[in-house]
DRENTOR-974030 format. One line per field, with one value per atom (N, C-alpha, C, CB): x, y, z; atom name; residue in one letter; residue number from 1. Coordinates in steps of 0.001 Angstrom, whole numbers, plus 500000, padded with zeros to 6 digits. Atoms other than C-alpha are relative to their C-alpha. Glycine has a CB too. Layout:
east = X	...
north = Y	...
up = Z	...
atom = CA	...
rest = a	...
nr = NUM	...
% end
This chain:
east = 500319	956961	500816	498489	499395	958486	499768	500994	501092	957473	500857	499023	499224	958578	499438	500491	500789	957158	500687	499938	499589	957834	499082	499850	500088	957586	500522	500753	498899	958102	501066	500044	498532	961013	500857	500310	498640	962951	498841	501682	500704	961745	500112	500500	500519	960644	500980	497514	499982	961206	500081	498843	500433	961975	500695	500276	499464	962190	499227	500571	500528	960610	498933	500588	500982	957605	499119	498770	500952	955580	498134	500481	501525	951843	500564	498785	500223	951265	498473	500711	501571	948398	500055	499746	499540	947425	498482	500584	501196	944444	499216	500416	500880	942307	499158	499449	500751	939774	498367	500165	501304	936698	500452	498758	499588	938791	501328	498655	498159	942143	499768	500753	500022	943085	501051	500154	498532	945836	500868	499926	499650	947910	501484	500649	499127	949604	500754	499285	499692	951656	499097	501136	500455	950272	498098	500251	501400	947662	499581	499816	500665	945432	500346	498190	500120	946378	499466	499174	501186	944860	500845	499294	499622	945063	499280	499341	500931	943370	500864	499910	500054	943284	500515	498539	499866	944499	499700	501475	500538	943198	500843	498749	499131	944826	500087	499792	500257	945935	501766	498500	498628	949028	500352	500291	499807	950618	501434	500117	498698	952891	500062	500146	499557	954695	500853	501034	499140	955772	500779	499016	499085	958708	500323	501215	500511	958432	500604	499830	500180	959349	499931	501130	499727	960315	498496	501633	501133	957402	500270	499066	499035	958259	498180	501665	501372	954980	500273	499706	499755	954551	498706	499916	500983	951966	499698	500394	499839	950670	498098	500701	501432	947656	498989	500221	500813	946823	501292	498901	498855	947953	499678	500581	500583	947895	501029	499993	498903	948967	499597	499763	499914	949625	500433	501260	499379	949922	499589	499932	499667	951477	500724	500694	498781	953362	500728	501171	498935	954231	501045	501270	498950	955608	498693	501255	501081	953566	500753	500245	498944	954683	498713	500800	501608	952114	501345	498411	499425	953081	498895	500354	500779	952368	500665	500095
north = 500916	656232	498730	499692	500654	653476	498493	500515	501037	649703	498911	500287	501573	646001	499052	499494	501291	643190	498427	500009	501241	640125	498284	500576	501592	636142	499213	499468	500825	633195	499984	498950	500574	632519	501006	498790	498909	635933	501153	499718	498794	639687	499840	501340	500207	639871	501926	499700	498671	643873	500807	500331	499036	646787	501389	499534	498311	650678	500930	500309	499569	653620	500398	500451	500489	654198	501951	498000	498999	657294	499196	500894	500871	654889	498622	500457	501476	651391	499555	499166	500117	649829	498374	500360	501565	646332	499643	499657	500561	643978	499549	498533	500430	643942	498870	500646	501271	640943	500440	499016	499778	643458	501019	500775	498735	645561	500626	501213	499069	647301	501040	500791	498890	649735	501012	499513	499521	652372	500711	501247	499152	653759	501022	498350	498563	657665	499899	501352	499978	658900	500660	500488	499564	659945	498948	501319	500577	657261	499876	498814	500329	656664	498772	500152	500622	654062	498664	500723	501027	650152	499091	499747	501779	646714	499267	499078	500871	644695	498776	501211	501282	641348	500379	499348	499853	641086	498766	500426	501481	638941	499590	500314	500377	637569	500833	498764	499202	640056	500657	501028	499261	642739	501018	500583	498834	644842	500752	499427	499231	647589	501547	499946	499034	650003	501351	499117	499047	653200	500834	501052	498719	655607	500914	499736	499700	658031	499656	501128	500464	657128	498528	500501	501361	653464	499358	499566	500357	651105	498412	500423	501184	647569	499464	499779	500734	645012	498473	499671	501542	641605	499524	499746	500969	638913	499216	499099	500853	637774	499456	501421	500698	634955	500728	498497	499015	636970	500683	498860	499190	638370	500806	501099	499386	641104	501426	498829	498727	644670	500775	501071	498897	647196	501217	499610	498920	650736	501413	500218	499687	652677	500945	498968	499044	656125	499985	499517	500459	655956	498740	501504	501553	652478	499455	498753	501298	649692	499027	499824	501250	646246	499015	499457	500778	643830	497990	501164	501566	639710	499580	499253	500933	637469	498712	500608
up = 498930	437448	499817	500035	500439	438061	500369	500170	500340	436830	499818	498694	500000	437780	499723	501093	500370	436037	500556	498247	499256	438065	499811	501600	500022	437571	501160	498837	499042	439870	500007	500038	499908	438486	499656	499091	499950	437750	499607	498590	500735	436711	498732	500280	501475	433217	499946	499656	499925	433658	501495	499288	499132	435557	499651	501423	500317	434830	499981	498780	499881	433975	498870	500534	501062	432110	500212	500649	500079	431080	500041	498397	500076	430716	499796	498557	500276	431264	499930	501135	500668	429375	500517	497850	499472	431141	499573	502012	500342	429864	501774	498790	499116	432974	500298	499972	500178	433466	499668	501480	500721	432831	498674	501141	500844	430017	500751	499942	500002	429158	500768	498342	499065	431592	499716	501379	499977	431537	501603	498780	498283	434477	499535	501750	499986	434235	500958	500172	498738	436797	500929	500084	499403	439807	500601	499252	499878	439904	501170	499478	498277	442931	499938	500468	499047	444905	499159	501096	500299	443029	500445	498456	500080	443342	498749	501539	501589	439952	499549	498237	500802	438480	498694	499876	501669	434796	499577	499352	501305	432133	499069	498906	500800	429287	498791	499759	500919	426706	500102	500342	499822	426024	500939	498930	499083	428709	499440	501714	500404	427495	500435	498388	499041	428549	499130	501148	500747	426962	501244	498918	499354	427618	499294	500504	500863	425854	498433	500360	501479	422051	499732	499169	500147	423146	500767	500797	499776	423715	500298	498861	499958	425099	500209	501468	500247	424633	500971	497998	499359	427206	499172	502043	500096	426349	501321	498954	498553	429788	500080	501774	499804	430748	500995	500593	498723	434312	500778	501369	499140	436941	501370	499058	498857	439476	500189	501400	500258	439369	501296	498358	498751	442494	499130	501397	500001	442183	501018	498679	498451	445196	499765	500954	500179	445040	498437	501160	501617	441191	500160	499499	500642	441441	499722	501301	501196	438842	500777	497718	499957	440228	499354	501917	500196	438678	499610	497606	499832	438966	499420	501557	501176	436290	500030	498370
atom = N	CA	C	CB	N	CA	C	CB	N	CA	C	CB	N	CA	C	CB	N	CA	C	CB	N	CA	C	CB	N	CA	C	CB	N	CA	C	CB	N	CA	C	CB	N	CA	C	CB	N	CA	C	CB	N	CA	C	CB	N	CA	C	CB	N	CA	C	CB	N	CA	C	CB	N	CA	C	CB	N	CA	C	CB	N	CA	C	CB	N	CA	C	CB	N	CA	C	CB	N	CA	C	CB	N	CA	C	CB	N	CA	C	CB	N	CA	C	CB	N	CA	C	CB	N	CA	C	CB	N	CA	C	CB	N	CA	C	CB	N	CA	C	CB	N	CA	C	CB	N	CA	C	CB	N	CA	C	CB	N	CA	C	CB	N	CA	C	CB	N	CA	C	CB	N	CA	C	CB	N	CA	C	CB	N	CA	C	CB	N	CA	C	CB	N	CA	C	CB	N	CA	C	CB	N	CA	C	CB	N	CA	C	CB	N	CA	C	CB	N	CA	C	CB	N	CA	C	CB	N	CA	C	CB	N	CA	C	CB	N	CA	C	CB	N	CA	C	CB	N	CA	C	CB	N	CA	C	CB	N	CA	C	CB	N	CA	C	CB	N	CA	C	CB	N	CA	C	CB	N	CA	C	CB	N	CA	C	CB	N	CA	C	CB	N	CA	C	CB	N	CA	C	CB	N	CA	C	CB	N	CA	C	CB	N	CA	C	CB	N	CA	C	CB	N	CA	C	CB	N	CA	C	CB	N	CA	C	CB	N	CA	C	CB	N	CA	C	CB	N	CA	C	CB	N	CA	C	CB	N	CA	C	CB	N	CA	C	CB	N	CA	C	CB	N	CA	C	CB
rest = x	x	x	x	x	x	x	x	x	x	x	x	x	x	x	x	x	x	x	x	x	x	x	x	x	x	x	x	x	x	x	x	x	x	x	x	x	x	x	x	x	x	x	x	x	x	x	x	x	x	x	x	x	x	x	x	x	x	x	x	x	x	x	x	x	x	x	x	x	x	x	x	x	x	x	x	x	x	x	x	x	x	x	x	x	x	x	x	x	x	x	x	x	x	x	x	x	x	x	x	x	x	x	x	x	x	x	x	x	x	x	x	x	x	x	x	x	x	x	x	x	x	x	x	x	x	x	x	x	x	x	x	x	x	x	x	x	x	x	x	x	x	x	x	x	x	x	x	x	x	x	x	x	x	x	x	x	x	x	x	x	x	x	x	x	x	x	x	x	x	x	x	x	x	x	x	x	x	x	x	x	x	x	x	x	x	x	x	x	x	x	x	x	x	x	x	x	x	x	x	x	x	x	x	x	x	x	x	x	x	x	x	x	x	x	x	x	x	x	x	x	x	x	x	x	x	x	x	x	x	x	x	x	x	x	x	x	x	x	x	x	x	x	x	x	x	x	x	x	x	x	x	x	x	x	x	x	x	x	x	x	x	x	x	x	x	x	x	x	x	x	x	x	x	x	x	x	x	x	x	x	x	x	x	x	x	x	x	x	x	x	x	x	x	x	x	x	x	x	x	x	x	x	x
nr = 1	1	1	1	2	2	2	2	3	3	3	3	4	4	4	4	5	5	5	5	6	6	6	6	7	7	7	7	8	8	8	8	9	9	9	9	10	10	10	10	11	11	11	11	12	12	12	12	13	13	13	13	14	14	14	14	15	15	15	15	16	16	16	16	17	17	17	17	18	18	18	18	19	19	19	19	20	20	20	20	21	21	21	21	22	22	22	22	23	23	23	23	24	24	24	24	25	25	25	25	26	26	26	26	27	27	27	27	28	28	28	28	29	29	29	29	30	30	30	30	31	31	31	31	32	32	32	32	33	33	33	33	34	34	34	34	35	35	35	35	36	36	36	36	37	37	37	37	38	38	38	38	39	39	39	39	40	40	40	40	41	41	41	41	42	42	42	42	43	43	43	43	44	44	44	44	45	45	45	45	46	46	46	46	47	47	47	47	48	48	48	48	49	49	49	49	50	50	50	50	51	51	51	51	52	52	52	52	53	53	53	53	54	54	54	54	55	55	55	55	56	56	56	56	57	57	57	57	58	58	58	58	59	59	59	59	60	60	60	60	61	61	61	61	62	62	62	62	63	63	63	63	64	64	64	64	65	65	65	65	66	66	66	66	67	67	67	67	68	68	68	68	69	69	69	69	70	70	70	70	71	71	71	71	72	72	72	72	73	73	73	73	74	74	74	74	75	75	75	75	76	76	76	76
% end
């Protein structure tokens, strides 16, 4: 699937990802491919992203993640 981490001021990230694990605001969540359809808040915690052997880690305060057709875009 494929996953764009975006900031005001430039993308942080964007590629492809086998699971992304994001700190939610009631609890860590993960998102496979094929996910249904969300919209969610994030809290403050680690969001990372594996492919498979490589594993890339953010540190983010909040946020806000979409996921639409195997694309992740979540803005922090």
């Amino acid at each position: 699937m494929q996953v764009e981490i975006l900031t005001p001021d430039r993308p942080l990230y964007s590629g492809n990802a086998d699971v992304v694990s994001l700190p939610g605001i009631n609890g860590n969540f993960q998102i496979l491919e094929n996910h249904a359809p969300i919209i969610a808040n994030l809290g403050k915690g680690s969001l990372t992203i594996k492919s498979g052997s490589d594993t890339q880690t953010f540190e983010i305060n909040s946020g806000l993640v979409e996921v639409l057709k195997n694309k992740v875009v979540v803005l922090v």
